[in-house]
Every structure is written in C-alpha cells, then in structure tokens.
MMTF fields as JSON, N, C-alpha, C and O atoms, coordinates in Angstrom:
{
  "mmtfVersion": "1.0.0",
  "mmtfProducer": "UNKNOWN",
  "numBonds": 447,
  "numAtoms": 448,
  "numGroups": 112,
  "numChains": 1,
  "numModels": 1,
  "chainsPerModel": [1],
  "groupsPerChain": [112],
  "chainIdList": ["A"],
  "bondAtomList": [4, 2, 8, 6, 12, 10, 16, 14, 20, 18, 24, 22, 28, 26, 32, 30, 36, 34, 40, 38, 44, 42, 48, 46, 52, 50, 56, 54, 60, 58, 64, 62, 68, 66, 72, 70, 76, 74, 80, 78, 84, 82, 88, 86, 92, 90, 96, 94, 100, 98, 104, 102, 108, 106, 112, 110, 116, 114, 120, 118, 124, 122, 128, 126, 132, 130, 136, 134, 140, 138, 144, 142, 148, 146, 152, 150, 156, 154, 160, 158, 164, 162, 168, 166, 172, 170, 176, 174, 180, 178, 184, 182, 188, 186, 192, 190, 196, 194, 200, 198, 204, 202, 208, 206, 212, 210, 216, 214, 220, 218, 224, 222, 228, 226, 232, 230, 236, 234, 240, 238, 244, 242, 248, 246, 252, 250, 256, 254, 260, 258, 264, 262, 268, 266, 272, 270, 276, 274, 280, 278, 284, 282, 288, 286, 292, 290, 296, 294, 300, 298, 304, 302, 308, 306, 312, 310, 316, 314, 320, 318, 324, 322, 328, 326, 332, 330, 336, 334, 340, 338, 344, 342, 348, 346, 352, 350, 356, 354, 360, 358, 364, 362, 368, 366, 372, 370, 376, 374, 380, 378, 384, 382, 388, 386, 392, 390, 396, 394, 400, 398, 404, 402, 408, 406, 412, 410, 416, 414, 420, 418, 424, 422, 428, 426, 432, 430, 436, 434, 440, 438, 444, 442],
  "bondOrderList": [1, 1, 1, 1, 1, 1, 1, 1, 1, 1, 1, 1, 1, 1, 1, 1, 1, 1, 1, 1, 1, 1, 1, 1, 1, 1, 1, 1, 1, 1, 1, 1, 1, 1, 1, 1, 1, 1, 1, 1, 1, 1, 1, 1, 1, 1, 1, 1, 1, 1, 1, 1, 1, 1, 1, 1, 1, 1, 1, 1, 1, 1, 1, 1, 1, 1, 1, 1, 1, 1, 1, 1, 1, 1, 1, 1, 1, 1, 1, 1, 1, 1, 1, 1, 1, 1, 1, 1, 1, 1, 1, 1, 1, 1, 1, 1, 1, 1, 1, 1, 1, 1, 1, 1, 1, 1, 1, 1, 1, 1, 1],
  "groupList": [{"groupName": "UNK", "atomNameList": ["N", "CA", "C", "O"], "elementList": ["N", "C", "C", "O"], "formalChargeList": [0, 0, 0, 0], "bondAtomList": [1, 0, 2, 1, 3, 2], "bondOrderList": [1, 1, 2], "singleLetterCode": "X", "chemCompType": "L-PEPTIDE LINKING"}],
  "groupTypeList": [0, 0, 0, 0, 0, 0, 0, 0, 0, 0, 0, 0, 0, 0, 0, 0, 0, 0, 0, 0, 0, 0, 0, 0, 0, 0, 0, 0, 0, 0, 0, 0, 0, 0, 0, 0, 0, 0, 0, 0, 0, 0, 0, 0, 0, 0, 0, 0, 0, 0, 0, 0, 0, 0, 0, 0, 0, 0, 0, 0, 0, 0, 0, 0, 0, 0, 0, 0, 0, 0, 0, 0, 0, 0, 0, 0, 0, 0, 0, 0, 0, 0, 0, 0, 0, 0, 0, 0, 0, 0, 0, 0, 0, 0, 0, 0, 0, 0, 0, 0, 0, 0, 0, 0, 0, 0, 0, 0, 0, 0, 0, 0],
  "groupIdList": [1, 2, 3, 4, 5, 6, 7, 8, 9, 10, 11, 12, 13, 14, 15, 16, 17, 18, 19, 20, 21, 22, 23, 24, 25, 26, 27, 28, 29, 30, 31, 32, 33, 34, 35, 36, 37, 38, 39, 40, 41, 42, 43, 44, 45, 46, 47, 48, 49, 50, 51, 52, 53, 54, 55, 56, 57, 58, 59, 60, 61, 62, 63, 64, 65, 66, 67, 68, 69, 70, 71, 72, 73, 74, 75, 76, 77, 78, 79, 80, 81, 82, 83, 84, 85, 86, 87, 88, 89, 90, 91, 92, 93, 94, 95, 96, 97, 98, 99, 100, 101, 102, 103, 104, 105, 106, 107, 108, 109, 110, 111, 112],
  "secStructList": [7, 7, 2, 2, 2, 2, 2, 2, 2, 2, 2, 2, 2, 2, 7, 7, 7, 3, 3, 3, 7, 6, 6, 1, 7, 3, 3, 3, 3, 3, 6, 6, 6, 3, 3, 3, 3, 7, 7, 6, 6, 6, 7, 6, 6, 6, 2, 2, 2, 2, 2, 2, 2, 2, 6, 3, 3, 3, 3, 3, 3, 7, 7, 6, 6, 1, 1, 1, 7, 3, 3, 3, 3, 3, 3, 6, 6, 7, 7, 7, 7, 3, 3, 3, 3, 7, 1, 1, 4, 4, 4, 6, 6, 2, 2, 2, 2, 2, 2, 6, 2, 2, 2, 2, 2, 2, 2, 2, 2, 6, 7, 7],
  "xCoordList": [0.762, 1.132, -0.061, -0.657, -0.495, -1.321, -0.875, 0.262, -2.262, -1.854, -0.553, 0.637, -1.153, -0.494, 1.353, 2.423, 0.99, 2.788, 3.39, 4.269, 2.947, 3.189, 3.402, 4.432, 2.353, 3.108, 3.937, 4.226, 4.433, 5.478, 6.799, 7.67, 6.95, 7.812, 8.024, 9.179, 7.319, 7.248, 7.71, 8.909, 7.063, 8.264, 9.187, 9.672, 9.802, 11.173, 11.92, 12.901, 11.654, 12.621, 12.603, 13.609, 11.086, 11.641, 12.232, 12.486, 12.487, 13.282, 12.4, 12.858, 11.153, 10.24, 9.791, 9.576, 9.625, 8.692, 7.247, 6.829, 6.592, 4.971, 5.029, 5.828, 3.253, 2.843, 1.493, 0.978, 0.602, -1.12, -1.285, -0.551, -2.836, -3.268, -4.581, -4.788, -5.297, -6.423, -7.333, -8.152, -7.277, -8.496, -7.631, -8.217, -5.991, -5.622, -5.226, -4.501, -5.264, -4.609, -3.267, -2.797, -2.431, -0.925, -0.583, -1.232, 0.38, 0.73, 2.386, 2.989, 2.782, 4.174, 4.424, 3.603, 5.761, 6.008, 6.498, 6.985, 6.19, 7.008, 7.628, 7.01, 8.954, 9.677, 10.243, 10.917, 9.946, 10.375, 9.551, 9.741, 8.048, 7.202, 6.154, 5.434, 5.717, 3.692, 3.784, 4.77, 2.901, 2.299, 1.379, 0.48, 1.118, 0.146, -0.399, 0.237, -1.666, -1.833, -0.896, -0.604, -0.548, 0.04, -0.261, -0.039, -0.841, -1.086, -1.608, -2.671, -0.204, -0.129, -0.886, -0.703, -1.859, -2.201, -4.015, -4.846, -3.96, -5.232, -5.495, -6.518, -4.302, -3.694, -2.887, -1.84, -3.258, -2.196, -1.318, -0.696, -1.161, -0.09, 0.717, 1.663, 0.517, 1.342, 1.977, 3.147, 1.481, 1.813, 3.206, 4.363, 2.994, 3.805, 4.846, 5.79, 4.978, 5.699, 6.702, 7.893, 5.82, 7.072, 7.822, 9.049, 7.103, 7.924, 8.9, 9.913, 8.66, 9.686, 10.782, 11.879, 10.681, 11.839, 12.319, 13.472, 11.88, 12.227, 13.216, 14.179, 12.795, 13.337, 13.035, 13.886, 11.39, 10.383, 10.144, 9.614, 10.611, 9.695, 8.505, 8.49, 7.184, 5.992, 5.781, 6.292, 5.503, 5.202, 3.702, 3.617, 2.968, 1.7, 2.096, 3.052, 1.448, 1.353, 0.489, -0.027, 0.302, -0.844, -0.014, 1.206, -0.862, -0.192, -0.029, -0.912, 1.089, 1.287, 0.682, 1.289, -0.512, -1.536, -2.45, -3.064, -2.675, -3.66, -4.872, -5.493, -5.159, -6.151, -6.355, -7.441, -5.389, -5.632, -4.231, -3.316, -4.365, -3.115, -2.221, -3.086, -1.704, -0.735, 0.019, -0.026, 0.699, 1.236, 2.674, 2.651, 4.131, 5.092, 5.653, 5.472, 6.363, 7.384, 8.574, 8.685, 9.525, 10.918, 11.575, 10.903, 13.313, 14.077, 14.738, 14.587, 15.681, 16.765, 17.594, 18.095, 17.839, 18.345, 17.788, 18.159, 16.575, 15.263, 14.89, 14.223, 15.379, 14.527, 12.881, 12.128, 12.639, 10.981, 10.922, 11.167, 10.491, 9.701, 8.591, 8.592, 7.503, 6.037, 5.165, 5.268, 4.163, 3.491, 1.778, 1.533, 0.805, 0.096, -0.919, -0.283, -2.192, -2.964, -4.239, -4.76, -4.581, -5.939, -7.254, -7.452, -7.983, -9.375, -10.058, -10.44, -10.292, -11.553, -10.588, -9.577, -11.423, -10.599, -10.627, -9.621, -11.679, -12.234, -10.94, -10.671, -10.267, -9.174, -7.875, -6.826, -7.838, -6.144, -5.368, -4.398, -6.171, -5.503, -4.94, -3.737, -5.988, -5.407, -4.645, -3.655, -4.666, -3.921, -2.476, -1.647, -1.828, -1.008, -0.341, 0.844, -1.629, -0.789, -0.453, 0.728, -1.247, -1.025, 0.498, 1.213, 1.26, 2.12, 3.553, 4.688, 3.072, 3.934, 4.351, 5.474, 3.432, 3.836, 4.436, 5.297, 4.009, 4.452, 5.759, 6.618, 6.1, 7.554, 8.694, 9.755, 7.699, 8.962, 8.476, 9.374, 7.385, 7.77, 8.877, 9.584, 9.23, 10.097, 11.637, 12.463, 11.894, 13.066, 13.12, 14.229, 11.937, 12.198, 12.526, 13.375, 11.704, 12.151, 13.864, 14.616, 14.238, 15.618, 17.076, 18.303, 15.956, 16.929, 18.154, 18.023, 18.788, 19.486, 19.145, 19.501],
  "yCoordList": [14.173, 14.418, 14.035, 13.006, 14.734, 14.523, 13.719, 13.352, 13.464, 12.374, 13.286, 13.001, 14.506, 15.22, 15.036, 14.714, 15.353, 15.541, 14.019, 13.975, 12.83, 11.497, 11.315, 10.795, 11.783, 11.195, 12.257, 11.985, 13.217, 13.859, 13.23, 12.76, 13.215, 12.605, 11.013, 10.585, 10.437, 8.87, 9.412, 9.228, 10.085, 10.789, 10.414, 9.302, 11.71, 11.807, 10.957, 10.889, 9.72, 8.566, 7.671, 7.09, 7.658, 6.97, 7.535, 7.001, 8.62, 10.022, 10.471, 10.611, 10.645, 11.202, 12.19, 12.329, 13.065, 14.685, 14.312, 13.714, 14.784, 14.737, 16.545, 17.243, 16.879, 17.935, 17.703, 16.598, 19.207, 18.647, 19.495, 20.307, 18.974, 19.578, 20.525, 20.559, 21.277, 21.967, 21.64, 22.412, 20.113, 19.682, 18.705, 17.959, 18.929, 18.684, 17.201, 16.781, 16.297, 15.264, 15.342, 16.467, 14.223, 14.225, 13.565, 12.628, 14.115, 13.122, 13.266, 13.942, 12.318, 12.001, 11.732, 11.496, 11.907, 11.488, 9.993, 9.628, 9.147, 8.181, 7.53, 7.212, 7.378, 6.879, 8.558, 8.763, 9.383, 10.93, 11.321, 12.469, 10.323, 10.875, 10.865, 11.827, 9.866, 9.956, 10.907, 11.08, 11.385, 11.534, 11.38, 12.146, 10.507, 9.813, 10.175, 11.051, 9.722, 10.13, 8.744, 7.65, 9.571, 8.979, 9.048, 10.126, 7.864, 8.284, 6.366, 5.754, 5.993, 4.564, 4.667, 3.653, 5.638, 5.284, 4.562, 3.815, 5.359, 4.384, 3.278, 2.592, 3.118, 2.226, 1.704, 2.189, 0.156, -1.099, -0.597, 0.426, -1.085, -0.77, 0.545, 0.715, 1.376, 3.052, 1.851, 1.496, 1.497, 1.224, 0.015, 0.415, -1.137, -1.956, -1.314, -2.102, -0.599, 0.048, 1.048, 1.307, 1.477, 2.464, 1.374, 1.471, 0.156, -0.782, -1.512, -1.98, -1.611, -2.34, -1.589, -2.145, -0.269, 0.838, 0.902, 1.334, 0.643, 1.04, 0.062, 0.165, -0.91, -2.657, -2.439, -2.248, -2.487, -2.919, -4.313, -4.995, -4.751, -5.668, -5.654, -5.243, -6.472, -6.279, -7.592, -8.588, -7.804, -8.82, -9.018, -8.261, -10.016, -9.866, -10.78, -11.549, -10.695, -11.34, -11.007, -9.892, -12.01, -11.83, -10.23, -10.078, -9.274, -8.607, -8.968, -9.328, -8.81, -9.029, -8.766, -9.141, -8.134, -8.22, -9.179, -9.575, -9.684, -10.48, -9.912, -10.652, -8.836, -7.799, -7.91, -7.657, -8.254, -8.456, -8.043, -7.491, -8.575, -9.179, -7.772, -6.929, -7.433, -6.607, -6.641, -7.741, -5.417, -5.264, -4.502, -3.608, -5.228, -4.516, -4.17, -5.058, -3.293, -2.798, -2.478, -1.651, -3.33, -2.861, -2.819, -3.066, -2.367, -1.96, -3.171, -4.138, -2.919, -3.858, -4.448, -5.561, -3.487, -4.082, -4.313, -4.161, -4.815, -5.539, -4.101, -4.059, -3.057, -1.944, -2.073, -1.91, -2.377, -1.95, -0.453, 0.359, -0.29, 1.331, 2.079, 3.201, 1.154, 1.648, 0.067, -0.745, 0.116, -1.031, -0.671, 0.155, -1.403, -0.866, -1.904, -2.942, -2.035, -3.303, -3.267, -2.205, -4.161, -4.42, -4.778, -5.815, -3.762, -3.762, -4.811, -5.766, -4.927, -5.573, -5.95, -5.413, -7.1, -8.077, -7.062, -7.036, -6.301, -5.63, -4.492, -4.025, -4.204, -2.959, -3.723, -3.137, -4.581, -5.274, -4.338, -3.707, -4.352, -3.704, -2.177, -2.0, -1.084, 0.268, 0.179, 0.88, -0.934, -0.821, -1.54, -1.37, -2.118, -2.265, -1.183, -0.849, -0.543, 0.909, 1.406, 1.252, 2.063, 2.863, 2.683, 3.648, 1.327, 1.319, 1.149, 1.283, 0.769, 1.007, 2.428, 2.68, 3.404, 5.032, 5.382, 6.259, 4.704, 5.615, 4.942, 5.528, 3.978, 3.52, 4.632, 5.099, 4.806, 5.414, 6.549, 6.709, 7.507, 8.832, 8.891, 9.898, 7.608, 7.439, 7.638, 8.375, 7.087, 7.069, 8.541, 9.001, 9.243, 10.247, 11.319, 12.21, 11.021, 12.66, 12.47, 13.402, 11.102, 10.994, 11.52, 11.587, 11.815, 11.982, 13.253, 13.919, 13.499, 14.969, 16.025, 17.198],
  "zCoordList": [18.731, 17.36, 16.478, 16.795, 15.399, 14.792, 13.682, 13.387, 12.982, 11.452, 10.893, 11.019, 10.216, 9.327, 9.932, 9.415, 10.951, 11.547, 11.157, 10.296, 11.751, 11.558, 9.903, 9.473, 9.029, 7.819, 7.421, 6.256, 7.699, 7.176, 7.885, 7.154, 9.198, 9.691, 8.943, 8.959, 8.519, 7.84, 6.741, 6.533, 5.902, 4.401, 4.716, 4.505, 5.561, 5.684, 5.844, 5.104, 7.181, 7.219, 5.75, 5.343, 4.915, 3.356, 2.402, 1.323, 2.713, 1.862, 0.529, -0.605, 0.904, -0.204, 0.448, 1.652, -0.671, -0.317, -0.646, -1.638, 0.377, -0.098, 0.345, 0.97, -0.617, -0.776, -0.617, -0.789, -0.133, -0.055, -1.146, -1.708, -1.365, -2.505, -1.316, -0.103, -2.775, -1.725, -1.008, -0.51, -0.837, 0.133, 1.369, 2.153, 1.323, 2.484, 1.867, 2.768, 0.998, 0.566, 0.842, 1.013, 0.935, 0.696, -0.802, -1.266, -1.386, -2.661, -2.26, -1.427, -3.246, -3.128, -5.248, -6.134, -5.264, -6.514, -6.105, -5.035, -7.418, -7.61, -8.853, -9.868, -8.621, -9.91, -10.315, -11.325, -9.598, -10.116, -11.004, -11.407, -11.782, -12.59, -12.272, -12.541, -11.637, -11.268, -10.183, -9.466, -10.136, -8.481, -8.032, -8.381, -7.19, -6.269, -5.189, -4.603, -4.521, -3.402, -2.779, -3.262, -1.17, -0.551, 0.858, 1.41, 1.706, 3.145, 3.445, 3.341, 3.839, 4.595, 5.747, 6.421, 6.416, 7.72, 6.98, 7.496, 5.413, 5.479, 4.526, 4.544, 3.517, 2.542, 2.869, 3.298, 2.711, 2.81, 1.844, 2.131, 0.832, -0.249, -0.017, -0.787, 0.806, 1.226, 2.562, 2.424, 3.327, 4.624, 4.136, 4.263, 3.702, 3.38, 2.208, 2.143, 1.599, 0.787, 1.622, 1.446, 2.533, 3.589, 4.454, 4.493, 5.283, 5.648, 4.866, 5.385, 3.778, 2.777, 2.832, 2.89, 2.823, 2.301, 3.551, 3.581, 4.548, 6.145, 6.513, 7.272, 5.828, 6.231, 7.636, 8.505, 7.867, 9.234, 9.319, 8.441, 10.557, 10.739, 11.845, 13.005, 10.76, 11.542, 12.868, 12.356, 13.633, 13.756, 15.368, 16.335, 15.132, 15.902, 17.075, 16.979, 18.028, 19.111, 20.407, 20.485, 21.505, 22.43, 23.269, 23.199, 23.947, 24.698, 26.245, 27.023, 26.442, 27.767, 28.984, 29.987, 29.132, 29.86, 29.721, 30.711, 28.506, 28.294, 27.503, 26.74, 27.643, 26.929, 25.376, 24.854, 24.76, 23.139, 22.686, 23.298, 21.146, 20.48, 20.039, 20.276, 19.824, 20.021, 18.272, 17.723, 17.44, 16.792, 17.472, 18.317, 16.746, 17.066, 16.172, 15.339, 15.678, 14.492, 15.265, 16.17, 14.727, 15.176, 13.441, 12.44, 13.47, 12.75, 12.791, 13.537, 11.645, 11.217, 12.337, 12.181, 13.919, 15.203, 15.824, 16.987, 15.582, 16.608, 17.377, 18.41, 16.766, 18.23, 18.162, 17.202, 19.34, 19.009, 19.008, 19.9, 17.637, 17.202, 17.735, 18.24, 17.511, 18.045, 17.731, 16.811, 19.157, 19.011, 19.541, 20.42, 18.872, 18.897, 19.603, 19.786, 20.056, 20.695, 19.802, 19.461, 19.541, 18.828, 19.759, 20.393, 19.667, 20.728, 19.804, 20.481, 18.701, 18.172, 16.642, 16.187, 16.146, 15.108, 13.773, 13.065, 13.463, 12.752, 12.45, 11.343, 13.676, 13.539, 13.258, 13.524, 12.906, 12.621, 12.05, 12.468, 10.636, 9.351, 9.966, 10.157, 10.253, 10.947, 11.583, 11.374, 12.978, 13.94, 13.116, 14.01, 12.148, 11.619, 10.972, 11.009, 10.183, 9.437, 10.558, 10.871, 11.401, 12.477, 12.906, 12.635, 13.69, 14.162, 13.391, 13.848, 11.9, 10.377, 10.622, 11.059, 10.337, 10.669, 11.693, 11.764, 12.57, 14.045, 14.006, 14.665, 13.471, 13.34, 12.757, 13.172, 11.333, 10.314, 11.21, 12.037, 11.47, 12.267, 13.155, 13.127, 14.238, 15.082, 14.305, 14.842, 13.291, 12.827, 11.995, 11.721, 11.615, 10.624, 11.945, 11.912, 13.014, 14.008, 14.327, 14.609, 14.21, 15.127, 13.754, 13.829, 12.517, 11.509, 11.591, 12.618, 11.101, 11.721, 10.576, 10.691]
}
C-alpha cells in the first residue's frame, strides 16, 4: 500500500475528507472553515491529532528480538494496530507517524 492509499484510509477512520491539490498535496478542512495541508506521516501535529481522535495508544519499547526499540499503536481494546521498529535514534519521530497511520489505515479499511 502506498502513502497516498494509507492517508486516505487514516481520513476515513477520523471521518475527514481530504482532497489533493495540483502538485499532489493532501488538504483537509478544519472546523468546516480552514483548509489545511494535511499528511501525519510527515507532521507531528497531523500524526498526534489523528491519534487523539482515534483514542490511540502509542507506546515504545525494546523489540523482542533484541534488534531495537519498537513502536506499538493499539485501540481503546488494547488491539495492537500496527507496530513499527526503529533502526537508528534519528528515525523515532517517522517511525511513530508511520505506525500512528498504519493504525488509523487499519481501522479506516475495516470501516463498512
């Protein structure tokens, strides 16, 4: 699945419409009046704003191989959603959005 597919599927589970503009941006309205760009895979403030609305929880830890520390996102019933591993200290932040999205994508494909 590509980016594009992932944040549309992430829309959907926060129940916002995004649209691109001509160079392939996503925007979203907010409040029903601004419209913003919108794309949590490379903005903190998009990423924690879709977890808030998701009611995600993030949480870090060593991975069970031993290989490096690990991000998990589960839901309000502890499901783990999507979890992601951190190669290098430098990728925290992505590898957080990253598994923020791949969360709400998870819940937006299972939507009916």
């Amino acid at each position: 699945m590509n980016d594009r597919e992932l944040l549309e599927l992430a829309a959907k589970a926060a129940g916002r419409e995004v649209w691109t503009d001509i160079d392939g941006n996503l925007y979203t309205t907010m409040n029903d009046l601004i419209e913003q760009p919108w794309n949590p895979l490379t903005d903190d403030g998009d990423a924690l704003r879709l977890a808030v609305a998701l009611k995600l929880s993030v949480t870090q830890m060593p991975s069970e191989d031993g290989d490096g520390p690990c991000i998990f996102v589960s839901d309000e019933k502890s499901t783990d959603l999507a979890w992601e591993e951190i190669e290098e200290e430098i990728e925290r932040q992505s590898a957080m959005r990253l598994a923020i999205v791949r969360a709400a994508a998870e819940i937006g494909r299972n939507m009916k």
